[in-house]
Backbone bond lengths (Angstrom), bond angles and torsions (degrees), N, CA, C in turn:
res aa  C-N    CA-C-N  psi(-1)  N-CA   C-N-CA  omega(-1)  CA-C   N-CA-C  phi
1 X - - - 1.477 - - 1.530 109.40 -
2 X 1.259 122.26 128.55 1.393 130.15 149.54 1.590 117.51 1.00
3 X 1.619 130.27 118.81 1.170 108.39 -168.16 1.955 95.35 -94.54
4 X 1.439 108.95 -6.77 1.645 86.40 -178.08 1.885 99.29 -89.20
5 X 1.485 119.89 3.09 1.492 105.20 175.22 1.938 107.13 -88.08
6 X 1.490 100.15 -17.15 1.709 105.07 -174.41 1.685 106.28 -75.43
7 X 1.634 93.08 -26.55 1.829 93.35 173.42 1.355 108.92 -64.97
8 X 1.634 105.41 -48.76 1.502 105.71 -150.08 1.901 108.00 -74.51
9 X 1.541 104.65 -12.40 1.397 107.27 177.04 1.836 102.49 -87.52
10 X 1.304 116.37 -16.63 1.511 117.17 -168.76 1.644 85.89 -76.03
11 X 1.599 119.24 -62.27 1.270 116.30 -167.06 1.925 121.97 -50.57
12 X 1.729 102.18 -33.08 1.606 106.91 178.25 1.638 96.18 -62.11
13 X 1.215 107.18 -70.46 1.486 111.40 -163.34 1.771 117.07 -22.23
14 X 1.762 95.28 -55.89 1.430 103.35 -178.94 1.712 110.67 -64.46
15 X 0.948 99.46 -28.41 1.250 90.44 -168.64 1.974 110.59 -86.19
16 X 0.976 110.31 -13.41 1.290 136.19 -176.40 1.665 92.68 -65.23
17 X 1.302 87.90 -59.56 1.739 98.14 -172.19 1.257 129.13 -48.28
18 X 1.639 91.21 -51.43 1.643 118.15 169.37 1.727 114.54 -44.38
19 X 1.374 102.14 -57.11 1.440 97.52 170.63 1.205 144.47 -54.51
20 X 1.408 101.62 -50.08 1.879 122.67 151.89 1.386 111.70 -18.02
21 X 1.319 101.45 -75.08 1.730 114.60 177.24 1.295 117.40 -63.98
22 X 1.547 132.09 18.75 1.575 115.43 152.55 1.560 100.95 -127.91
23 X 1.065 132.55 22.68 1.620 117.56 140.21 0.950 137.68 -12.25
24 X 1.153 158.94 86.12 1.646 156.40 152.33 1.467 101.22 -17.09
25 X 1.848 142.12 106.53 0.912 132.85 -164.86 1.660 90.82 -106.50
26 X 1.452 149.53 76.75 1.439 164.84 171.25 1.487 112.23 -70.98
27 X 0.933 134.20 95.37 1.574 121.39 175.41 2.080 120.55 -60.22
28 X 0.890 105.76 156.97 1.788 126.34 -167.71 1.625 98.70 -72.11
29 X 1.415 106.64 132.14 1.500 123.26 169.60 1.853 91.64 -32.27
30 X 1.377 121.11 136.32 1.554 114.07 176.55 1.529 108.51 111.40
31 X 1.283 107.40 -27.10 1.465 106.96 175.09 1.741 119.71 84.47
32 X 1.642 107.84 40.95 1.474 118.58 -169.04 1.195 93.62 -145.31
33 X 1.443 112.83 159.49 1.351 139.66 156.21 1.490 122.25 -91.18
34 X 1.516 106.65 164.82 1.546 97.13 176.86 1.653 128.78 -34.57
35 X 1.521 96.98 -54.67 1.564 114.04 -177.63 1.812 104.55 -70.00
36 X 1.235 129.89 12.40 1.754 113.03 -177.85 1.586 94.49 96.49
37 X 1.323 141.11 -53.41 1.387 141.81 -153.02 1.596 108.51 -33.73
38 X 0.810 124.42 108.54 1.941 118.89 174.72 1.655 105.82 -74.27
39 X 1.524 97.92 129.02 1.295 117.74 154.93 1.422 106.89 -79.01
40 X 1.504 97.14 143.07 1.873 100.83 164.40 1.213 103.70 -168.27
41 X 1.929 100.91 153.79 1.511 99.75 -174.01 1.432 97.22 -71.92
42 X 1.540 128.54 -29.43 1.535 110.72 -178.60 1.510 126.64 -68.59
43 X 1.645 117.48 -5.07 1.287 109.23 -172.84 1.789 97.57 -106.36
44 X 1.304 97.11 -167.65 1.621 109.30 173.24 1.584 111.99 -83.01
45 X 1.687 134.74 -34.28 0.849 98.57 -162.91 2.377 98.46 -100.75
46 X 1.408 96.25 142.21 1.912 98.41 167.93 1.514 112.52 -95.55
47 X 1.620 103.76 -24.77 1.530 75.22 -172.77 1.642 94.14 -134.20
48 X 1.619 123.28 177.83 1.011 112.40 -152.89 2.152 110.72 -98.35
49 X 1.467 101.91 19.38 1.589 94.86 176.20 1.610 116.27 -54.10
50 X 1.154 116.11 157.96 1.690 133.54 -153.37 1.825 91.74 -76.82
51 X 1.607 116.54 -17.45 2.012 112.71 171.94 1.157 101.98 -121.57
52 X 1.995 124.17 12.55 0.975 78.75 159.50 1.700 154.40 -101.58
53 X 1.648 143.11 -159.62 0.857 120.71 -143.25 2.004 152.58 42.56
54 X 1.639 81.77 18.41 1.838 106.14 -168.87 1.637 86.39 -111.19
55 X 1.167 138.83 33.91 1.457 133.23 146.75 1.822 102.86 112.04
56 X 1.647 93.55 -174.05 2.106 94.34 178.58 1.205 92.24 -58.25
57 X 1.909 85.09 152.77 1.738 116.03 -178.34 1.336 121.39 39.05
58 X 1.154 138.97 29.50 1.645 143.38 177.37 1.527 96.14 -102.74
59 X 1.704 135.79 -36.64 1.191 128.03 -167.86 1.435 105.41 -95.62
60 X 1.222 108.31 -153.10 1.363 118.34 -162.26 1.796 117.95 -121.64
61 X 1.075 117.79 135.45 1.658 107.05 176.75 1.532 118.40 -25.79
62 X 1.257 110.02 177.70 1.887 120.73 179.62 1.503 102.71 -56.80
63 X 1.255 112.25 -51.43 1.211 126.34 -160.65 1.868 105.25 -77.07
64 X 1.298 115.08 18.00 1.368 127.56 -165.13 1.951 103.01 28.60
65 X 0.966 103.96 47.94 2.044 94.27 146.73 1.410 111.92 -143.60
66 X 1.311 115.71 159.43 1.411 127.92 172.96 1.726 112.48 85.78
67 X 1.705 81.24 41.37 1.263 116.47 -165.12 1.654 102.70 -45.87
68 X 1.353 138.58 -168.48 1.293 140.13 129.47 1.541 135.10 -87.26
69 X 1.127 117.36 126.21 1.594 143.76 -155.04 1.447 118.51 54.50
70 X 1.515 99.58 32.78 1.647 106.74 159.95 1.322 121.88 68.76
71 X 1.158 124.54 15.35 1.500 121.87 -173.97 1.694 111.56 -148.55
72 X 1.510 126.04 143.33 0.641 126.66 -178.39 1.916 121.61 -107.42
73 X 1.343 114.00 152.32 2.153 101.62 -171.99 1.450 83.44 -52.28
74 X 1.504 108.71 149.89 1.033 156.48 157.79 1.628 114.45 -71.31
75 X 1.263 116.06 158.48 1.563 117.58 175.61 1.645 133.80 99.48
76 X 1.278 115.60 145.77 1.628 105.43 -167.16 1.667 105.34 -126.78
77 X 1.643 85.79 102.00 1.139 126.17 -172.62 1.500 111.51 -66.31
78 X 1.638 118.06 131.81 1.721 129.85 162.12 1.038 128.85 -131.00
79 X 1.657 98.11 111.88 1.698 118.51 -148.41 1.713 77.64 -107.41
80 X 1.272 77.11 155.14 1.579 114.95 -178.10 1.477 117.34 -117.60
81 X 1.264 142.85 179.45 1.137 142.16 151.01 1.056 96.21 -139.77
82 X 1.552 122.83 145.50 1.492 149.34 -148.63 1.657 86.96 -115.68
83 X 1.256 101.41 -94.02 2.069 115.61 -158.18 1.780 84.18 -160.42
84 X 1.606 88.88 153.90 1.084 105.69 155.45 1.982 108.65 91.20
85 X 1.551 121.98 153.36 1.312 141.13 -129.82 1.549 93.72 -112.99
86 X 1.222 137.63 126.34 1.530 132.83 135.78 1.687 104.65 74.62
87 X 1.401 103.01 -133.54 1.623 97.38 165.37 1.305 133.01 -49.37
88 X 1.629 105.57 -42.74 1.813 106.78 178.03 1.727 102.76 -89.08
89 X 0.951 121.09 36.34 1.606 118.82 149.92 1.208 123.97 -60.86
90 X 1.412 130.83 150.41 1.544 110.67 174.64 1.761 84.99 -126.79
91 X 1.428 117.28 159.43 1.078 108.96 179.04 1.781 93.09 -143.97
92 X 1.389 121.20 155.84 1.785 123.00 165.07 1.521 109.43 -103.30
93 X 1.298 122.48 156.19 1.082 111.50 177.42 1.664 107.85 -138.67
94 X 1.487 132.05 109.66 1.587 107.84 -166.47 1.731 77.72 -124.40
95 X 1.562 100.08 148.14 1.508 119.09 160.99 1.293 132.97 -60.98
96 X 1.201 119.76 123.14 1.570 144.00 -178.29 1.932 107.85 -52.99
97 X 1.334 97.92 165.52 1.287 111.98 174.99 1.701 115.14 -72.75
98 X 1.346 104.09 -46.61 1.789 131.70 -166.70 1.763 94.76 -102.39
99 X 1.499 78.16 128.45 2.133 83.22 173.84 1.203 96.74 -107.74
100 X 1.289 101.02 168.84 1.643 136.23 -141.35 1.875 101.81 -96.37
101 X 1.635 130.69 100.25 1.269 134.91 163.86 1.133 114.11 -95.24
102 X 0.800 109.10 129.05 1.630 128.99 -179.95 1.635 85.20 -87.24
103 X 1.753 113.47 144.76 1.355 145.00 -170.10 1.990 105.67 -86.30
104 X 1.847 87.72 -31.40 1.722 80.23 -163.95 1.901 71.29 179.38
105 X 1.591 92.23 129.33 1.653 103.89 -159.62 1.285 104.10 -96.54
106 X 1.369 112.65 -25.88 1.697 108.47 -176.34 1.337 108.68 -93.14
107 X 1.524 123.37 -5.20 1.597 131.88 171.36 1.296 103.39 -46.34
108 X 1.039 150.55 -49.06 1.453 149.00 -155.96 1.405 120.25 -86.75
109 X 1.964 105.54 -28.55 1.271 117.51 179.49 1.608 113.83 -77.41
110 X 1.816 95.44 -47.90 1.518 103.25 -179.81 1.564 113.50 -78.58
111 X 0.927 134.22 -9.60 1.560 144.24 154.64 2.159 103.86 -49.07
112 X 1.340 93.02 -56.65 1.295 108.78 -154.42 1.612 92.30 -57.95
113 X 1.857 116.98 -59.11 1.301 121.05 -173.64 1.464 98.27 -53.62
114 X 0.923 116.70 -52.58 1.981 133.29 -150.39 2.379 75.52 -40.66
115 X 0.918 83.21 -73.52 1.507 103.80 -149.91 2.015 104.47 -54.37
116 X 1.268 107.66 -17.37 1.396 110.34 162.51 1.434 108.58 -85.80
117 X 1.185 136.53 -28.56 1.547 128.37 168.32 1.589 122.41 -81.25
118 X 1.091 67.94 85.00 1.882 74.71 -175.36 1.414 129.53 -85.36
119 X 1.435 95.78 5.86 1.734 101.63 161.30 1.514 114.56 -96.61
120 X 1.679 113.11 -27.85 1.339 117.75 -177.84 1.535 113.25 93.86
121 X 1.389 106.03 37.01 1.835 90.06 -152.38 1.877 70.66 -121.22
122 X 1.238 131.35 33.51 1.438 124.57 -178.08 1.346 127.05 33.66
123 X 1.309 114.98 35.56 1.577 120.81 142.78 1.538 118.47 -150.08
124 X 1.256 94.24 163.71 1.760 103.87 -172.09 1.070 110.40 -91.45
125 X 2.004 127.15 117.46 1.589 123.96 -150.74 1.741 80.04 -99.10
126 X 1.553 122.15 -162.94 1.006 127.60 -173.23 1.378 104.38 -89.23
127 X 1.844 122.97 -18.43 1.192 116.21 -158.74 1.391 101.31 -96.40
128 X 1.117 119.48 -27.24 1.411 135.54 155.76 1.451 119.24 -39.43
129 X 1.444 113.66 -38.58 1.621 121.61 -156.03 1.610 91.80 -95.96
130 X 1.237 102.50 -38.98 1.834 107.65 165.08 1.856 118.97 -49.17
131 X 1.118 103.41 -47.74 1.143 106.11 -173.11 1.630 115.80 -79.18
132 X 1.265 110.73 -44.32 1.534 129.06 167.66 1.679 101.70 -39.16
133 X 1.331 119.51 -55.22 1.087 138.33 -147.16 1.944 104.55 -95.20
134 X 1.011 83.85 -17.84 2.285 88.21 173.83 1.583 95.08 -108.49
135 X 1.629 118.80 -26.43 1.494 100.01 175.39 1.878 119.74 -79.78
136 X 1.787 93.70 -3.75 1.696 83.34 -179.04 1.564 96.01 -95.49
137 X 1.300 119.20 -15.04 1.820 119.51 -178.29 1.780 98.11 -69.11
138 X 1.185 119.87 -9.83 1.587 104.31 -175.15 1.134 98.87 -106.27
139 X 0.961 137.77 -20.19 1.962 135.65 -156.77 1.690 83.75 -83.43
140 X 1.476 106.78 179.00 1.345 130.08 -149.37 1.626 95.59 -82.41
141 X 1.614 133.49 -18.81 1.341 126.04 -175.95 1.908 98.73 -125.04
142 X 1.289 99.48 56.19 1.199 112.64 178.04 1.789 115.04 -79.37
143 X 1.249 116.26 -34.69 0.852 113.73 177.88 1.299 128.70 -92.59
144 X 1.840 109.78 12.13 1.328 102.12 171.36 1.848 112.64 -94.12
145 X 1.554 102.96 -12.89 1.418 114.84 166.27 1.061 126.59 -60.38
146 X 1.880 108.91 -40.54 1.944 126.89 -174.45 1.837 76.87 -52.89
147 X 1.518 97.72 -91.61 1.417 89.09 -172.70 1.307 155.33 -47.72
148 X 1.073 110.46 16.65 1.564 128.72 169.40 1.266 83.49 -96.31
149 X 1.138 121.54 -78.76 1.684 113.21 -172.64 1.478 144.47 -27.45
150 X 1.614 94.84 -46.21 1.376 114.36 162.40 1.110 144.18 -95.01
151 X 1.616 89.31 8.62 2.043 107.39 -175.90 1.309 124.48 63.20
152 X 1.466 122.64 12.77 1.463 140.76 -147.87 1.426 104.25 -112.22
153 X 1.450 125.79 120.02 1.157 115.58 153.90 1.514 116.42 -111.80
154 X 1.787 125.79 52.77 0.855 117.15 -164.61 1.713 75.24 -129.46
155 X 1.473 115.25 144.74 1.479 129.29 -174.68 1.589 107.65 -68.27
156 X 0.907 124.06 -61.13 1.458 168.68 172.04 1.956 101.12 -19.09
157 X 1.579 94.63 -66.28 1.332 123.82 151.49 1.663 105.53 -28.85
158 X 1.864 92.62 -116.74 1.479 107.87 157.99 1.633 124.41 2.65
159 X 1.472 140.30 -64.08 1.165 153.03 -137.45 2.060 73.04 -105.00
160 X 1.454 130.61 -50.26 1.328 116.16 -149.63 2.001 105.67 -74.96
161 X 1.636 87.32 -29.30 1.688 99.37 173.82 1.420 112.33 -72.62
162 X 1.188 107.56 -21.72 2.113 92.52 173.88 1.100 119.46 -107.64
163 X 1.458 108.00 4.98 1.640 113.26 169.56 1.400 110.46 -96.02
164 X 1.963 119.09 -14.74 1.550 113.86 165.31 1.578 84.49 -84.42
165 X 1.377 165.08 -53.47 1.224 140.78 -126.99 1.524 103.88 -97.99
166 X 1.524 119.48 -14.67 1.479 128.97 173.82 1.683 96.06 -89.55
167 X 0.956 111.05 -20.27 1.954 96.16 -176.97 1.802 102.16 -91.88
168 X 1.444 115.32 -1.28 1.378 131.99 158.05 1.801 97.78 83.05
169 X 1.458 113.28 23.57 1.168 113.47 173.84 1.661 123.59 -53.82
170 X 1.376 122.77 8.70 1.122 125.57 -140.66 1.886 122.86 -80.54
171 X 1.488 83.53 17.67 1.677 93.74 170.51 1.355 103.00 -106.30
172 X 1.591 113.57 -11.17 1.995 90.43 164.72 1.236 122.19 -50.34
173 X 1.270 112.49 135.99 1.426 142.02 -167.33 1.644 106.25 -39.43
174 X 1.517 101.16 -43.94 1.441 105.88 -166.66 1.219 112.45 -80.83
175 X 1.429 114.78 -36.18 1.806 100.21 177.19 1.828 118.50 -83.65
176 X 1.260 118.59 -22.99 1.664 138.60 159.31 1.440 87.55 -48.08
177 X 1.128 151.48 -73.32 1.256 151.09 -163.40 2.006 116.03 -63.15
178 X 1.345 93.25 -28.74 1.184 97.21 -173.52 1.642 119.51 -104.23
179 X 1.666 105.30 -5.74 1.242 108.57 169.82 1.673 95.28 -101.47
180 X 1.062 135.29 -18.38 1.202 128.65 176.35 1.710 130.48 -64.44
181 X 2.011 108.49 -11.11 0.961 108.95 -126.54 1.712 59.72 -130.79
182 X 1.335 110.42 -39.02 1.730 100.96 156.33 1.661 133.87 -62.14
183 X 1.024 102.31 -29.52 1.797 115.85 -172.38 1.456 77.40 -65.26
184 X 1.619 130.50 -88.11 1.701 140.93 -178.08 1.096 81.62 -24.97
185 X 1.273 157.48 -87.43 1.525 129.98 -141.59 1.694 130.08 -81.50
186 X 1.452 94.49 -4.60 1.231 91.82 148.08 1.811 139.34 -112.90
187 X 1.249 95.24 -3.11 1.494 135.58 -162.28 2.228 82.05 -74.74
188 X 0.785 147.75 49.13 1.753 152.44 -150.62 1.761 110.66 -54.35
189 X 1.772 90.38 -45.91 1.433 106.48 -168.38 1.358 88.96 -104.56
190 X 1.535 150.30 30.05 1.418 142.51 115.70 1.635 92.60 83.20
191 X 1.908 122.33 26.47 1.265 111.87 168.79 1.375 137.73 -92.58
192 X 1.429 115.91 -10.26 1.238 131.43 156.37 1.751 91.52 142.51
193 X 1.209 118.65 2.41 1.847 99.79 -148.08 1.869 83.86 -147.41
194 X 0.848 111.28 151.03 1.555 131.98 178.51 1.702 108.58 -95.84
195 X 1.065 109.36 93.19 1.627 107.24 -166.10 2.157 98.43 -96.45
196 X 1.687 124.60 141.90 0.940 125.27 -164.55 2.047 114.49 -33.10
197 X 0.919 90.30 -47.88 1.724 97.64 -171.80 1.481 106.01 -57.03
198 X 1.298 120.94 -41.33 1.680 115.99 179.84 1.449 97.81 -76.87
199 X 1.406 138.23 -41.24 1.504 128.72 -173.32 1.727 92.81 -59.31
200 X 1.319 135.09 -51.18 1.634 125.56 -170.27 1.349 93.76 -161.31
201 X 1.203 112.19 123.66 2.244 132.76 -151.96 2.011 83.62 -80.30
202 X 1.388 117.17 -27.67 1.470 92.37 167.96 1.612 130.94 -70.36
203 X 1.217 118.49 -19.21 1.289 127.54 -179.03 1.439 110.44 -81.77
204 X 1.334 112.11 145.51 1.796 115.30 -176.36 1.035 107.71 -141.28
């Protein structure tokens, strides 16, 4: 074979790969991943990367990307809804015939940053990361974030932190401290601002 077509397939591949591995791995309204896997605030794994819930650093940031070992479950998932409102929804979820391709793999990641920088100036400031971060506590898988946040798998917990972050309490001391203490952990190079590569090490 051609050695500049063995490059040009060496160069797709890698780069193929590269992309794969910055997915936003987010689980489906219902509390599943592609493959069926249930998210829950009572278990270990919140978001749907292929380690996560397999212990420290195997999962993925708050924002579920930049997952650990780069890949997200696989599979094309059909969720159901059973009965029942919001949190007490119950939903089924059984696996499809046809699995699930993503069109363009880093679309979901750079979507995800795009839409936390809301000045456009390509990094994520702290006030930004605040806001990013109370608009994913309200959306419909809000409470698998409280509890990532709060280390809590007790409901009770969970349900008391999004009822101070929905009453917009959000200058109590304790959660200002505790989203702050997230920004620093993702913040790598300690400059004040979340630049693309620390939000998910594939993006540049």
């Amino acid at each position: 074979m051609n050695k500049l077509v063995v490059a040009g397939l060496f160069v797709f591949a890698a780069f193929a790969i590269s992309e794969i591995a910055a997915i936003c791995c987010r689980g489906h309204n219902g509390g599943f991943c592609n493959d069926c896997a249930a998210v829950s605030v009572l278990g270990g794994r919140k978001c749907c990367g292929i380690a996560s819930g397999q212990g420290k650093n195997s999962g993925c940031n708050i924002f579920c990307c930049n997952c650990g070992l780069g890949k997200c479950r696989s599979g094309h998932p059909i969720i159901t809804k059973q009965h029942g409102w919001w949190t007490s929804a119950h939903y089924t979820c059984r696996r499809g015939d046809e699995e699930f391709v993503s069109t363009d793999h880093l679309k979901d990641t750079r979507d995800a940053f795009s839409r936390m920088d809301l000045d456009k100036d390509t990094v994520i400031s702290p006030d930004e990361f605040m806001e990013a971060v109370k608009s994913r506590l309200m959306d419909s898988q809000g409470a698998l974030l409280a509890s990532d946040l709060i280390k809590s798998d007790n409901e009770e917990d969970v349900q008391e932190f999004l009822d101070t972050v929905a009453q917009k309490e959000t200058s109590d001391e304790a959660i200002v401290g505790l989203l702050a203490h997230e920004f620093r952990m993702m913040d790598a190079n300690q400059d004040g601002a979340i630049q693309a590569r620390e939000f998910d090490s594939d993006l540049k």
